[in-house]
Every structure is written in C-alpha cells, then in structure tokens.
PDB file of N, CA, C and O in Angstrom, chain B, residues numbered from 101:
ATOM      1  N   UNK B 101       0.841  -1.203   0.000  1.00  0.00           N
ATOM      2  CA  UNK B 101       0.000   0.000   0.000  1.00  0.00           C
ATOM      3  C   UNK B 101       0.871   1.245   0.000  1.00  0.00           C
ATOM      4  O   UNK B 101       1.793   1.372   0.805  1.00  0.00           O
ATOM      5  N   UNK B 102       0.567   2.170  -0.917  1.00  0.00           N
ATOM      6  CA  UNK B 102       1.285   3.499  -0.862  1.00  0.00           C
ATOM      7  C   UNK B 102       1.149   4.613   0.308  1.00  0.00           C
ATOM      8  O   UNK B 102       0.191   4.183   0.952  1.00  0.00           O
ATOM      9  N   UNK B 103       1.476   5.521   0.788  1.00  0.00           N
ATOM     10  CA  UNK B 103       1.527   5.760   2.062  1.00  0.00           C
ATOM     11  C   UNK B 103       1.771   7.312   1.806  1.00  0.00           C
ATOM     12  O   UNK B 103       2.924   7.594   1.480  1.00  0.00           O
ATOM     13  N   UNK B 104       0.711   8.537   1.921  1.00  0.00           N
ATOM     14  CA  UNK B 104       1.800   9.292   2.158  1.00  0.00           C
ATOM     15  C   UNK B 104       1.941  10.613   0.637  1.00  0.00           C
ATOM     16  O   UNK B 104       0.899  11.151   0.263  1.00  0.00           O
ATOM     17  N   UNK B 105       2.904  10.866   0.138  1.00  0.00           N
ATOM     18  CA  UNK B 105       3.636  11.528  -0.759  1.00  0.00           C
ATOM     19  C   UNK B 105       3.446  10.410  -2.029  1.00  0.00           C
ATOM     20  O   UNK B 105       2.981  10.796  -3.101  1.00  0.00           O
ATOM     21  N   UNK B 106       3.719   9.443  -1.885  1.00  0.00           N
ATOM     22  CA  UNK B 106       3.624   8.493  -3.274  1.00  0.00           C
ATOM     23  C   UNK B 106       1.755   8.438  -3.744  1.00  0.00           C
ATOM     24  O   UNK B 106       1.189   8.677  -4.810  1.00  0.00           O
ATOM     25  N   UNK B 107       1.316   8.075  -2.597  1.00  0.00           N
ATOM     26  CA  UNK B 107      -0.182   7.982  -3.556  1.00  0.00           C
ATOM     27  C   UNK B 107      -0.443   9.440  -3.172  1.00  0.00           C
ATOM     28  O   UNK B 107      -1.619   9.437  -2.807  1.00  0.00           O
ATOM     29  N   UNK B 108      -0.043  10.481  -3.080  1.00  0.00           N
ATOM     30  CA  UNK B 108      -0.240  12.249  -3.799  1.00  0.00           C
ATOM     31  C   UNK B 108      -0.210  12.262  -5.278  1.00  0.00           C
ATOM     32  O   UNK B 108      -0.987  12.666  -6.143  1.00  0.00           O
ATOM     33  N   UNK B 109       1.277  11.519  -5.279  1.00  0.00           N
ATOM     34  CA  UNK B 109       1.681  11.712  -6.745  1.00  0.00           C
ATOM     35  C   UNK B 109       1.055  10.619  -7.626  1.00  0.00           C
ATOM     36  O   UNK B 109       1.151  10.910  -8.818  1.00  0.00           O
ATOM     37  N   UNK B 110       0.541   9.632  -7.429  1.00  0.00           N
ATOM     38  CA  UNK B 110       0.078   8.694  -8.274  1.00  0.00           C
ATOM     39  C   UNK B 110      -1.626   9.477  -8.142  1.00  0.00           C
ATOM     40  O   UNK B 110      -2.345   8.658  -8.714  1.00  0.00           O
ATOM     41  N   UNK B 111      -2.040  10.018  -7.918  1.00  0.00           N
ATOM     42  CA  UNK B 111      -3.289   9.836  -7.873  1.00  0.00           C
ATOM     43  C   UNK B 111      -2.698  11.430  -8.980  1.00  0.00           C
ATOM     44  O   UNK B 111      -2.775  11.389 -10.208  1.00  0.00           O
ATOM     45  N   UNK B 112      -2.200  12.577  -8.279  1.00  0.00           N
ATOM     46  CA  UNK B 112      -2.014  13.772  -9.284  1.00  0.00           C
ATOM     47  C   UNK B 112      -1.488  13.387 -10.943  1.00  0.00           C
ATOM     48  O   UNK B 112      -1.409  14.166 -11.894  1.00  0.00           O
ATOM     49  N   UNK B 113      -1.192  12.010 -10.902  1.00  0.00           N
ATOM     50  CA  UNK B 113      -0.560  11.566 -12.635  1.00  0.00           C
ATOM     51  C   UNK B 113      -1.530  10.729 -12.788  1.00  0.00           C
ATOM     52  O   UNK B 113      -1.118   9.843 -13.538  1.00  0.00           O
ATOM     53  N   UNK B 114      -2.690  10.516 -12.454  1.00  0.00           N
ATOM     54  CA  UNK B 114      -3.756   9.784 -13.039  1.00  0.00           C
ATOM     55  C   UNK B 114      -4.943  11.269 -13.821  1.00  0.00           C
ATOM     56  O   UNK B 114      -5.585  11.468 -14.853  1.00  0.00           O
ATOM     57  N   UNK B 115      -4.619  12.018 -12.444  1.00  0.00           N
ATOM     58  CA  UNK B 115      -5.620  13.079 -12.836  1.00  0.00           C
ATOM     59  C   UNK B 115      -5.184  14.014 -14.561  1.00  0.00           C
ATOM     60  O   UNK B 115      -5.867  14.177 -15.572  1.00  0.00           O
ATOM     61  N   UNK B 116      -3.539  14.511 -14.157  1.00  0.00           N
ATOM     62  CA  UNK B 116      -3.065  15.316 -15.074  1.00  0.00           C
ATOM     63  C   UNK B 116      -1.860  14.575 -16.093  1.00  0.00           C
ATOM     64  O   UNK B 116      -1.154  15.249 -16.843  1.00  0.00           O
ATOM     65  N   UNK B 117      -1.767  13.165 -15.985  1.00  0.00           N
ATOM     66  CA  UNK B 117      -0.536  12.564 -16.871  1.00  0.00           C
ATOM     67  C   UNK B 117       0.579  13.015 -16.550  1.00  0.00           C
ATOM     68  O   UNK B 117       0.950  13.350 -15.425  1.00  0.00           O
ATOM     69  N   UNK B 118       1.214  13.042 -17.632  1.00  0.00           N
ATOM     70  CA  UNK B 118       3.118  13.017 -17.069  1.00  0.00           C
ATOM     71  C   UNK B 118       3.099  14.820 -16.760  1.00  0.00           C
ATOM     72  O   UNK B 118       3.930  15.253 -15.961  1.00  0.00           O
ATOM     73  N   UNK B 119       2.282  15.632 -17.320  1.00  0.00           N
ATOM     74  CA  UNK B 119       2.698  16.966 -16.329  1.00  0.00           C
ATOM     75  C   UNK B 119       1.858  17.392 -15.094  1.00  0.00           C
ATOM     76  O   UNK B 119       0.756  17.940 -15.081  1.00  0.00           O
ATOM     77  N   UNK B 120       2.602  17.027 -14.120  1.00  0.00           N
ATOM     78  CA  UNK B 120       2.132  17.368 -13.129  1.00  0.00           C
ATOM     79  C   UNK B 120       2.550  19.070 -12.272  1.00  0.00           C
ATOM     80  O   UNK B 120       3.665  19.443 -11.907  1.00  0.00           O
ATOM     81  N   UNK B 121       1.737  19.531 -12.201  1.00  0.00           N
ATOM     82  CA  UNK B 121       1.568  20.634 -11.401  1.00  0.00           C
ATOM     83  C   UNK B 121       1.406  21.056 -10.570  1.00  0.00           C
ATOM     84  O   UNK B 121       0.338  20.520 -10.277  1.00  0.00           O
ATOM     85  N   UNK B 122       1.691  21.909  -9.539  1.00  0.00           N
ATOM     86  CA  UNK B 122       1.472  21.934  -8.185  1.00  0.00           C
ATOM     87  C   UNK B 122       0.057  22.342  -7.668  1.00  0.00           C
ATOM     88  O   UNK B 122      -0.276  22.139  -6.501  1.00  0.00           O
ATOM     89  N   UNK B 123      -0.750  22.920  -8.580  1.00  0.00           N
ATOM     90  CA  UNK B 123      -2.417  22.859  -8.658  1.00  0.00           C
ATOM     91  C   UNK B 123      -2.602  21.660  -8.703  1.00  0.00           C
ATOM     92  O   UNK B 123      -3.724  21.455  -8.239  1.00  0.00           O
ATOM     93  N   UNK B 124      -2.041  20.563  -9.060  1.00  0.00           N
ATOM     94  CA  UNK B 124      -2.533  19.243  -9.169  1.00  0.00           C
ATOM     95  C   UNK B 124      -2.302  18.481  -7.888  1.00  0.00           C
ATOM     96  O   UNK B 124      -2.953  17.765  -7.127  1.00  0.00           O
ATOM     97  N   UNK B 125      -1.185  18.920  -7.989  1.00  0.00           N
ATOM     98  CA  UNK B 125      -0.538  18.156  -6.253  1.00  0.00           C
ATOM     99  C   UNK B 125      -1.533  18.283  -5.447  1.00  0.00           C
ATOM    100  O   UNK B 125      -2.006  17.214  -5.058  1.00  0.00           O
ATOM    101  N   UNK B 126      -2.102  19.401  -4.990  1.00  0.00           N
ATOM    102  CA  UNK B 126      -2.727  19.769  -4.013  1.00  0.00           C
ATOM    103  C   UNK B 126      -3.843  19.408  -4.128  1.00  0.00           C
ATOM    104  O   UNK B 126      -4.337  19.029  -3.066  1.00  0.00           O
ATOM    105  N   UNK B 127      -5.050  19.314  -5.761  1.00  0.00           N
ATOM    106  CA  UNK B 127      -6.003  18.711  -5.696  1.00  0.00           C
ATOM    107  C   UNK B 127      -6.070  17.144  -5.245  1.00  0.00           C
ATOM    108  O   UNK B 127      -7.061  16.533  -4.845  1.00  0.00           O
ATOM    109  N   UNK B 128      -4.560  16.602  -5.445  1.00  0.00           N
ATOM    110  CA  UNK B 128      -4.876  15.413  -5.132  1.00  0.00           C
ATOM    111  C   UNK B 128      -4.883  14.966  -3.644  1.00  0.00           C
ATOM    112  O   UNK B 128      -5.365  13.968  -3.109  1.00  0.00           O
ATOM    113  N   UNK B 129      -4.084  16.194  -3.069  1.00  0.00           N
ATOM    114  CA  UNK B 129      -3.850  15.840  -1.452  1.00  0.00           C
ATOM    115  C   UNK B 129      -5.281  15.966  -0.525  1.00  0.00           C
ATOM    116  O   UNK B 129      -5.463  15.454   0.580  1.00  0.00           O
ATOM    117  N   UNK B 130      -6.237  16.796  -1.303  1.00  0.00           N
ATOM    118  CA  UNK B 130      -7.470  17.218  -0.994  1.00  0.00           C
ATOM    119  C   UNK B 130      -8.364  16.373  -1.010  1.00  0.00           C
ATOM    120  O   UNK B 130      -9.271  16.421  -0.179  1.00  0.00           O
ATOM    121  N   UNK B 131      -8.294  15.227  -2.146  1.00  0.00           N
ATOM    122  CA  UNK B 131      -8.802  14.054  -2.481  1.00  0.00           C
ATOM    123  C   UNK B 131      -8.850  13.107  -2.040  1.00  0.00           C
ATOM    124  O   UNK B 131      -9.799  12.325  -2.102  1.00  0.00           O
ATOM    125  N   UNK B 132      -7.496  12.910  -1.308  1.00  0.00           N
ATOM    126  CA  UNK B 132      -7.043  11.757  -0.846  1.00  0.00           C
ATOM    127  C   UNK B 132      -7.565  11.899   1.007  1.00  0.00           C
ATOM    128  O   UNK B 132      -7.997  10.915   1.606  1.00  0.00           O
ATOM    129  N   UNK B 133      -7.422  13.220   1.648  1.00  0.00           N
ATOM    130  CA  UNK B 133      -7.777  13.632   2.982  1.00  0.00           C
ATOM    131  C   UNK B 133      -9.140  13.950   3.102  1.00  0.00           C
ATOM    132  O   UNK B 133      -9.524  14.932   3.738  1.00  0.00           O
ATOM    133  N   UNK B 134      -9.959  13.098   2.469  1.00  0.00           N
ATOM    134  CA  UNK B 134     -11.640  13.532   2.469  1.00  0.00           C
ATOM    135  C   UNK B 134     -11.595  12.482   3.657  1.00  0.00           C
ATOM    136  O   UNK B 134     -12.623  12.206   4.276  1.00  0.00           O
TER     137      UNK B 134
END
C-alpha cells in the first residue's frame, strides 16, 4: 500500500498525466484527505 507523498503523486498523474503541477498536487492531497 502506498503511504503518504507516493499515492499524492500517483493519484495527481492519473488526474493530469506526465505533467504534473502543483495545482494538481494539491487537488490530489485534498482528495485523498476527504
């Protein structure tokens, strides 16, 4: 199971593909802390 910083970034490169952005980062950290 990913933990953390890794499923941030796997979930922000599902959303936006290989460019990831720091608008993305954060939508995903938002996503993930519901």
């Amino acid at each position: 199971e990913m933990k953390g910083e890794e499923q941030v970034k796997e979930v922000a490169r599902m959303l936006d593909g290989s460019q990831m952005s720091e608008i993305t980062i954060q939508h995903a950290q938002k996503m993930l802390n519901r």
